[in-house]
N, C-alpha and C positions, 0 to 999 in steps of 0.2 A: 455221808449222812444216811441213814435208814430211815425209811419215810415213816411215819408213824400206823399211817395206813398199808402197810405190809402186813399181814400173816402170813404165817403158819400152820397147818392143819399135817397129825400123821391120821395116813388113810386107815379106815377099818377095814378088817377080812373081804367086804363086797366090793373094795373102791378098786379101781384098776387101773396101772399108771399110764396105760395110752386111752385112758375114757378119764378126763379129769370131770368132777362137778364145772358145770357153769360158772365163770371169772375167774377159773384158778387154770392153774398150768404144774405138771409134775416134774421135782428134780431128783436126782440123785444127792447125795450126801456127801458125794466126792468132789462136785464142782466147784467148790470156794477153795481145794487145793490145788483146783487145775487155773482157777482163777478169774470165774465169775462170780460177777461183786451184782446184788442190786440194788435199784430197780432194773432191768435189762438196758444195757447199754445201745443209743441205735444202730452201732455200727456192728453189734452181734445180733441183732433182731434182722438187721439186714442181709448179713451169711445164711440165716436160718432160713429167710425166707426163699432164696436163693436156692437152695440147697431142696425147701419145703419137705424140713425134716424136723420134729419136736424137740426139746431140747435134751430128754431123756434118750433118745435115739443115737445121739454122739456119742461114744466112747470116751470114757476120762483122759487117755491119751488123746484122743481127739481135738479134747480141750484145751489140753495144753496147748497141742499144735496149734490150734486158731488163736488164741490168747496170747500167745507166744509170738507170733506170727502179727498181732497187730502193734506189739509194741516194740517188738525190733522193728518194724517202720516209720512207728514213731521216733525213735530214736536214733533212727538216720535220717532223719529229716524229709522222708519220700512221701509224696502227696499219700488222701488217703486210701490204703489197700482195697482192689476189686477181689470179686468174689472167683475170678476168670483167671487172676494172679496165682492165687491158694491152687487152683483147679489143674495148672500147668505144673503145679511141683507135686500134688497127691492125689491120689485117687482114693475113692471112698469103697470100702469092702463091707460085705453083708456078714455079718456075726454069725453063723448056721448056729451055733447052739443056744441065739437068742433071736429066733427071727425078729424084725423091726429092728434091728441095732446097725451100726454102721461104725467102723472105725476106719481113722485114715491111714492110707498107704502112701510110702513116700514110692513113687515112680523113678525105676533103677536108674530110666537113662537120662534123669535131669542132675544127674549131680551129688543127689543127697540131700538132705532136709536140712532149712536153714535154721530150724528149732531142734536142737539137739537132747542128746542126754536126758530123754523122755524115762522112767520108768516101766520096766521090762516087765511087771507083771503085775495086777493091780486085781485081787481075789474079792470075790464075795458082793466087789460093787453094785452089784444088780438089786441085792435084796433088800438097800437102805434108801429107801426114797419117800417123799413126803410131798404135800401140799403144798402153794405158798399163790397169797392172792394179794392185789396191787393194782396202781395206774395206769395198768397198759393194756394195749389192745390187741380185742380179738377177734372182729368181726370183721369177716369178710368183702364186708361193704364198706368197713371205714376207707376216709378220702385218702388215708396214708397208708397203701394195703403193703410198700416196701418196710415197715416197720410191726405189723402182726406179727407174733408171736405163733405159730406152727402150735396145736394141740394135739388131736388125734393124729396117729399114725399114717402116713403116707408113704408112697415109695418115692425114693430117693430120686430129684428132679437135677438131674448133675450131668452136663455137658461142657467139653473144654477139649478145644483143638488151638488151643494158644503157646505160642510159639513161651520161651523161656524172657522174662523182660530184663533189660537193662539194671531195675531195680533187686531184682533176685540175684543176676551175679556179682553187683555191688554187693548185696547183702553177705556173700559167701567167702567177702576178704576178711568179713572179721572174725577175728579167735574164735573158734570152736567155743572155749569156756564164756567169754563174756554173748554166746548165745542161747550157752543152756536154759531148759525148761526152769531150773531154780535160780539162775541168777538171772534172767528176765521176769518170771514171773513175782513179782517183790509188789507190796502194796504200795511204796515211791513211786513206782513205775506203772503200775496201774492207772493211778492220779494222773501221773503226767501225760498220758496217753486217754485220759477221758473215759477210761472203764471202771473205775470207783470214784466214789465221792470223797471230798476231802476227809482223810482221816480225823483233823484236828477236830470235826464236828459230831461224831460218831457217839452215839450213847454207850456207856461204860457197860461190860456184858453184863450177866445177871449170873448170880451164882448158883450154879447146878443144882434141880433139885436132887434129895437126899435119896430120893429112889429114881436115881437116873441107870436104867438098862446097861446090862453089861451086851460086851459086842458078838456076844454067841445070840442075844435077841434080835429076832426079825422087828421089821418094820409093826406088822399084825400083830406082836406082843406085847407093843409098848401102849397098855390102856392105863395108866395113871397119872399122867400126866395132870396138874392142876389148870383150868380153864384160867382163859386169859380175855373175858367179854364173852359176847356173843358177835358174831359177824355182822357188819351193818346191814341194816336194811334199804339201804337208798342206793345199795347193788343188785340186778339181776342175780341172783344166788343159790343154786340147788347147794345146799351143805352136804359134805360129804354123809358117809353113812354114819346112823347113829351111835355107833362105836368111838368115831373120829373125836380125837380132843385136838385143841387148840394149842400150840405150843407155846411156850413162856418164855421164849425167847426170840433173837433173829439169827441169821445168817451168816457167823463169828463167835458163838459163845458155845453153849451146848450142842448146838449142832456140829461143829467143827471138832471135830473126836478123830481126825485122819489117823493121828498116832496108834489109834485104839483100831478103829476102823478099817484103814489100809493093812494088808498084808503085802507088801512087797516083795 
């Protein structure tokens, strides 16, 4: 289910995706392929924090990897994944030609990656990203600071001298295929693993409007979008800049363009 209290906002020319306005947080457009579902899941707010990296900062492979990663545990039955588990199979690399990026590496001498058959090459992902504001937290004094959401950029808080666990080379008896990034990453599996909401409850998309951006346009090109309210007010809220519309949709409809979007 999609809360109703979700937006959307694409940023204008001034907006910038590691300075988000107040209450919002920046994604990329590729993450509902890699397989985050919202409002943020806590056991992915809890990687992040760990990690004390924003969610635009991970690499689409990235995503997979950790998404990936949480639901072939679920789906062997192993309690749930530490952030210290993830740490001992991959290490995180700095993107030079995006500083602030990070994508993960699988470390030679553990074996190999228990999320397979990731997508070799994934073009252009940097320049589709958008706003999105919701019930979660972001302040640094809430009582639940394991569950913040990471906004501005930081350097990457990633330590792991942990040995290989029992649970990872279980993991690694099973078939290659039933672990790939597409046949783990399935909205069934989602659900059953606690990172979407039941589908059955989900509002039916909304159908594209008629001047929906073809995939040669940047994020900054897209001003026609038709407004969808105004943001409430009973949020803390600097609105993006005055260019930024509201988008008419969520998280699965028009935004979900991968076919168009991804160049693989």
């Amino acid at each position: 289910m999609i809360l109703d209290d979700i937006e959307f906002f694409v940023p204008g020319p001034n907006d910038r995706v590691d300075d988000p306005p107040l209450g919002c947080v920046a994604l990329n457009q590729t993450v509902r392929a890699a397989g985050l579902r919202l409002s943020f899941p806590r056991m992915v707010r809890k990687f992040l924090r760990e990690w004390r990296i924003a969610p635009t900062q991970l690499c689409p492979n990235g995503w997979r990897i950790l998404v990936g990663f949480l639901i072939l545990w679920n789906q062997l039955g192993f309690s749930r994944p530490l952030a210290r588990e993830f740490n001992s199979l991959y290490s995180f690399k700095l993107d030079w030609k995006m500083l602030g990026r990070w994508y993960a590496s699988v470390k030679v001498k553990t074996g190999g990656s228990v999320v397979t058959q990731t997508p070799d090459l994934i073009k252009n992902w940097k320049k589709f990203w958008f706003f999105v504001r919701g019930p979660w937290q972001f302040s640094t004094n809430d009582t639940r600071p394991d569950v913040n959401i990471q906004v501005p950029y930081h350097e990457l808080r990633y330590t792991s001298h942990e040995p290989t666990s029992k649970s990872i080379e279980r993991a690694r008896v099973v078939d290659e295929n039933f672990r790939s990034s597409s046949a783990l990453i399935t909205e069934e599996n989602l659900v059953a693993a606690r990172l979407s909401p039941a589908t059955s409850h989900r509002p039916q998309p909304q159908e594209a409007p008629k001047n929906e951006p073809s995939p040669a346009q940047s994020v900054e090109e897209i001003t026609s979008f038709p407004a969808r309210g105004k943001p409430s007010s009973s949020l803390a809220f600097r609105p993006p800049s005055s260019s930024s519309q509201i988008l008419p949709t969520y998280l699965g409809s028009t935004l979900d363009r991968d076919e168009e979007y991804l160049k693989l």
